[in-house]
C-alpha positions in Angstrom: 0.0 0.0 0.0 3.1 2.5 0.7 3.6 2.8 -3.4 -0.1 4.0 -3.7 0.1 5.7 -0.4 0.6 9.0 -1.2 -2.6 9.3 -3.3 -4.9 7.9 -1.7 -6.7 8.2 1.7 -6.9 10.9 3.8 -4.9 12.6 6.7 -6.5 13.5 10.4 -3.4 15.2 12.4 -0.4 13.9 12.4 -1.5 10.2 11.1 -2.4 9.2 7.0 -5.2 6.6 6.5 -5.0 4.6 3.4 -7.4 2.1 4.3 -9.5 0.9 6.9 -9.6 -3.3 8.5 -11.8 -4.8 10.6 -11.9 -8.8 10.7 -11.3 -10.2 6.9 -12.4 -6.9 5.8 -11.0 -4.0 4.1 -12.1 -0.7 2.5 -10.2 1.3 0.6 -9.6 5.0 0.8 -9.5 7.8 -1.8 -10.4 10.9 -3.2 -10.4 9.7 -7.0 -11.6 6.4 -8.4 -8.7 5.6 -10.3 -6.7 6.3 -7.4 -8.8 3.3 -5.9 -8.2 1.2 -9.1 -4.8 1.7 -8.5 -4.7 1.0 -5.2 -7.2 -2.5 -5.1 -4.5 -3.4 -8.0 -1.5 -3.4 -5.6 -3.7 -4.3 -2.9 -4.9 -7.5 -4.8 -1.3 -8.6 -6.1 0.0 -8.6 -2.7 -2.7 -10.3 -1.3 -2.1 -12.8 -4.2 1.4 -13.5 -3.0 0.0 -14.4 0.1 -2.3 -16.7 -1.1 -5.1 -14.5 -0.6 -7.8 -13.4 -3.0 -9.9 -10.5 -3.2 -14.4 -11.0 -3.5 -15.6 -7.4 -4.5 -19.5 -7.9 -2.7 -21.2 -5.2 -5.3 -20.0 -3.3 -7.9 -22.1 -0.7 -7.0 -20.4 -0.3 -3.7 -18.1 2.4 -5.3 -20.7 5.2 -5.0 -19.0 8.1 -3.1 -16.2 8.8 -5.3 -16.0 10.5 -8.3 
């Protein structure tokens, strides 16, 4: 996430969120969609290398950027 990093998320103080976890899930944080593209990219190749994979719920779930 550090590559993408500096794009995306948002920054409260001191501290710079780029995502947020809870449990096996993750949303992703940005002020441009394909800032989030580029991000769930990354995101999903590392997870891959882990042998994890990515289930996007809904499609539709992107509302809110733009």
């Amino acid at each position: 996430m550090e590559r993408v990093a500096s794009r995306t998320g948002f920054s409260l103080g001191n501290d710079h969120f780029t995502d947020l976890d809870y449990a096996d899930d993750v949303v992703l944080l940005a002020h441009k969609m394909d800032y989030i593209h580029s991000a769930l990219e990354v995101f999903e190749t590392t997870a891959s290398q882990l042998g994890l994979h990515i289930f996007a719920e809904d499609e539709d779930s992107e509302s809110g950027c733009g």
